[in-house]
N, C-alpha and C positions, 0 to 999 in steps of 0.2 A: 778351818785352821785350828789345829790343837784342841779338835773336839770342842770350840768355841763357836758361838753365832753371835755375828753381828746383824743389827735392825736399827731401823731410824723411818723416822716419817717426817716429810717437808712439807707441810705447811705452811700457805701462797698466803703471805702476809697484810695482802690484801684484801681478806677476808670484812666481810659490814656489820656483821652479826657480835656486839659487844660481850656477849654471852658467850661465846666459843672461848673456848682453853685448850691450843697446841698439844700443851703434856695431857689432858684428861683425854682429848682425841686418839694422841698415841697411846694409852693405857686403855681405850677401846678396841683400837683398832689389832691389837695384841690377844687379843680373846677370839677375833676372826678366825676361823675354823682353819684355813690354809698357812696363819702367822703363827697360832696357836701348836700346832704340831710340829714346831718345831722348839719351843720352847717348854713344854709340859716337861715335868722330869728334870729339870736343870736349878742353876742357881744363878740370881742377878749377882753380876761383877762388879759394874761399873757401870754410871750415866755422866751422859753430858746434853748441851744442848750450843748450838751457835748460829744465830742468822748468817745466811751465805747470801754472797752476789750473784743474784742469776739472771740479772738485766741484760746478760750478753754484751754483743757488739753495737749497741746502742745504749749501752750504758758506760761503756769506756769511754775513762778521762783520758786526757792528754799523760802517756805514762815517763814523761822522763821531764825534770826538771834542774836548775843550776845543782851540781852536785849528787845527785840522786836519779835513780827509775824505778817506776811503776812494775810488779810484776808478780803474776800468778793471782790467788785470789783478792791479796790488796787491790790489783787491779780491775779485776771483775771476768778473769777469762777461762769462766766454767762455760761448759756446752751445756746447754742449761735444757734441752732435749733430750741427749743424753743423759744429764746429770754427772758428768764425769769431767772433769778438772785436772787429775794430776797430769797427765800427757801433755795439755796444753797450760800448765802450770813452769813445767818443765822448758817445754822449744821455750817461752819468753824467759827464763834464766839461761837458757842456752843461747837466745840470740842478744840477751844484756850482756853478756859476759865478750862477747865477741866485739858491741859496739864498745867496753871497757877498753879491751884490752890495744883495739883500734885506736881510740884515744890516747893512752897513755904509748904503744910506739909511737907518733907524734911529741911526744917527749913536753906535752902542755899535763902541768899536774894540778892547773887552776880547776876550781868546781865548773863544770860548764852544763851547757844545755846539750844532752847528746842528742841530738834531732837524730841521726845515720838510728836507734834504738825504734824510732817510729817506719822511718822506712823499711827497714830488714823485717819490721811486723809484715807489713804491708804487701813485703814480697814474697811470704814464708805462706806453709800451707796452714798456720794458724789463723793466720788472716780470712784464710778463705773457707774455712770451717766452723769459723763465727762471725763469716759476714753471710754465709748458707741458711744460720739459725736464729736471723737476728730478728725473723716474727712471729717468735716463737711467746713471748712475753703480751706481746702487740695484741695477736689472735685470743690467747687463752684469757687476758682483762678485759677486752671489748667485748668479746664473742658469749663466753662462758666458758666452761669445762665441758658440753657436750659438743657444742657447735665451734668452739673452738680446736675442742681435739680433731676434730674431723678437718679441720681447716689445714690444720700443723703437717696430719696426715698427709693430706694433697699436695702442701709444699715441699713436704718432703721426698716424700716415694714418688710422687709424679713429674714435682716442676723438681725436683733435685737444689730444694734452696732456691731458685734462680725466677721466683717470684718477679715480675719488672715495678715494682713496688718495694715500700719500707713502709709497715704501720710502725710510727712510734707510738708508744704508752708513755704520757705527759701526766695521768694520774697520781700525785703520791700512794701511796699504800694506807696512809693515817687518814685521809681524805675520804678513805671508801666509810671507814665506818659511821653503822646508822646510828640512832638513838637508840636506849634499850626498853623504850617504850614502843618503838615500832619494829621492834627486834623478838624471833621468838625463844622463848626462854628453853634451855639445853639442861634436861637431866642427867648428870653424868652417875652412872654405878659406882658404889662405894668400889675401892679395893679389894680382892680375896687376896693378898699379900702372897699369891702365891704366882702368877703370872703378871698382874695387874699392883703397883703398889702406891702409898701418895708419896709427893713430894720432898716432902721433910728428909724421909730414908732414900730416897733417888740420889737427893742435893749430898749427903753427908759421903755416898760413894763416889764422888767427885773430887774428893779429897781439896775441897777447893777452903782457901783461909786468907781473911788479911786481919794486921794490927789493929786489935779493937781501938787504940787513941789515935789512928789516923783520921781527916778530914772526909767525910762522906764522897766516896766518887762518881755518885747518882744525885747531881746537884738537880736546883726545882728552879725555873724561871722566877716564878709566883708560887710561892708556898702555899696560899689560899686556893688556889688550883682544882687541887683534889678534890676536896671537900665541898667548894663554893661551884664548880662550874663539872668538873668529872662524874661525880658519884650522881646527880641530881639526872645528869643527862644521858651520860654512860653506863651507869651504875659502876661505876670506876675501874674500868677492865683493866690495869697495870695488877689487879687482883690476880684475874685469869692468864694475861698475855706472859706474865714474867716465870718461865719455866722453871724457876730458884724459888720461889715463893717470898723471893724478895721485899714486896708491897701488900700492904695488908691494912685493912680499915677496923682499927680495932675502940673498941667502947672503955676511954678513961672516965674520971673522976669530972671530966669538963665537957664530955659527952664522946663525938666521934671523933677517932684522930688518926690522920696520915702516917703509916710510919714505914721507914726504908727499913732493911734488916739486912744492910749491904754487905753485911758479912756472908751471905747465901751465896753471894753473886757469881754466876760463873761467865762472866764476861760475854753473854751472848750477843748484845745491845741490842735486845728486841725494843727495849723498851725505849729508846732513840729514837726510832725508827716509824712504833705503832704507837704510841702517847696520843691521841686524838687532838688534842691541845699543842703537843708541841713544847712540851712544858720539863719535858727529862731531859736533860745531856748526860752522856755516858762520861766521863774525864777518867785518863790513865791514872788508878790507885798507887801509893808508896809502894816501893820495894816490889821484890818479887810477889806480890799479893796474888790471888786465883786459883781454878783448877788446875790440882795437879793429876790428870789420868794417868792410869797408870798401862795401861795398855789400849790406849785408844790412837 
């Protein structure tokens, strides 16, 4: 489109290995000889980064509640096989808008529970396009990537979804990671700033900003955390995991020190998510604060 290429690589959050880095992956996997020839000759635009829900239909909450629904990626309904979302991001705004409009003929303008939003799911072919793909998460955490693709495979093309089984995945994703002592350590290539760049200049084309005298929105359960129980055991991955360069273990005047740099942030909440500890909440920042893409 407009002589532009877009690229992204999704990285299974559940990764053990404390050492691995999403973005230094992606800035590998970009030098790949078939990723690569498409991008020699050009100029970087624009980056971003956002953790997506790809739990499927075994990961959907309850989407409609007093006054409100669940719908599209808030609610978690990517085909996470396909990896494609907006079609069925869509039918669930097209079938909230219907049980809306349902409601209010009724002439009731109290906030209610619209249950009819869960059912019209239920009857629609979204339903049955992510109830087709729902072991799909299941396969590829228990199994592996080899034996689980192959798995995915047979469910798909052979049983057509229609599996007489449901594997759930009850794992968290923070839960997978090992130690980085029984972890092996990942050499990443410096940048040639020409394909491949670091972070720093990635983060500043994201146009992303908040009010330096706002309250940090990357609060810490335990502030001794990092330093006392992450870095000893982890070698503190919110280093590696946070695509913004957000966290950093840097050497003060009083030795080693935690520090956020949440002005980077571009709201991916990886760091929610994969924290080994459990120890980061993401909190919605002042004001319009964030990335602003510009053609993303």
């Amino acid at each position: 489109e407009n002589n532009q290429v877009y690229i992204g690589l999704i990285a299974d959050l559940n990764y053990s290995n404390p050492h691995m880095s999403p973005y230094e992956e992606f800035q590998r996997w970009k030098h790949h000889s078939e990723t690569k020839k498409y991008l020699e000759g050009g100029t970087r635009l624009t980056y971003g980064a956002r953790a997506i829900s790809k739990g499927g239909y075994n990961s959907l909450p309850r989407m409609y509640f007093p006054g409100g629904l669940l719908i599209g990626c808030d609610a978690g309904t990517l085909n996470s096989v396909k990896i494609k979302g907006n079609h069925t991001a869509m039918k669930s705004g097209m079938l909230a808008a219907e049980a809306v409009v349902e409601a209010l003929a009724l002439g009731d303008t109290a906030p209610a529970d619209l249950a009819s939003f869960a059912d019209k799911i239920d009857a629609s072919w979204l339903h049955e396009e992510l109830y087709s793909t729902r072991n799909f998460s299941g396969f590829m955490h228990k199994f592996g990537i080899l034996l689980g693709s192959a798995m995915v495979w047979m469910d798909q093309n052979i049983f057509g979804g229609k599996l007489p089984f449901t594997l759930n995945d009850d794992k968290h994703d923070y839960a997978a990671m090992k130690s980085a002592a029984e972890s092996k350590k990942i050499d990443y290539p410096k940048p040639d700033n020409i394909i491949s760049f670091d972070r720093t200049s990635s983060v500043f084309l994201s146009n992303t900003n908040h009010e330096e005298d706002q309250p940090c929105h990357l609060t810490l359960e335990d502030a001794a955390i990092p330093l006392a129980k992450n870095l000893p055991l982890y070698d503190e991955p919110a280093q590696r995991y946070c695509p913004a360069g957000v966290y950093e273990i840097v050497e003060g005047e009083d030795g080693k020190q935690f520090q956020i740099n949440a002005q980077n942030c571009v709201h991916c909440k990886t760091c929610d998510i994969k924290d080994p500890s459990q120890n980061i909440t993401w909190v919605t920042p002042e004001g319009f604060g964030g990335p602003n893409y510009p053609n993303m």
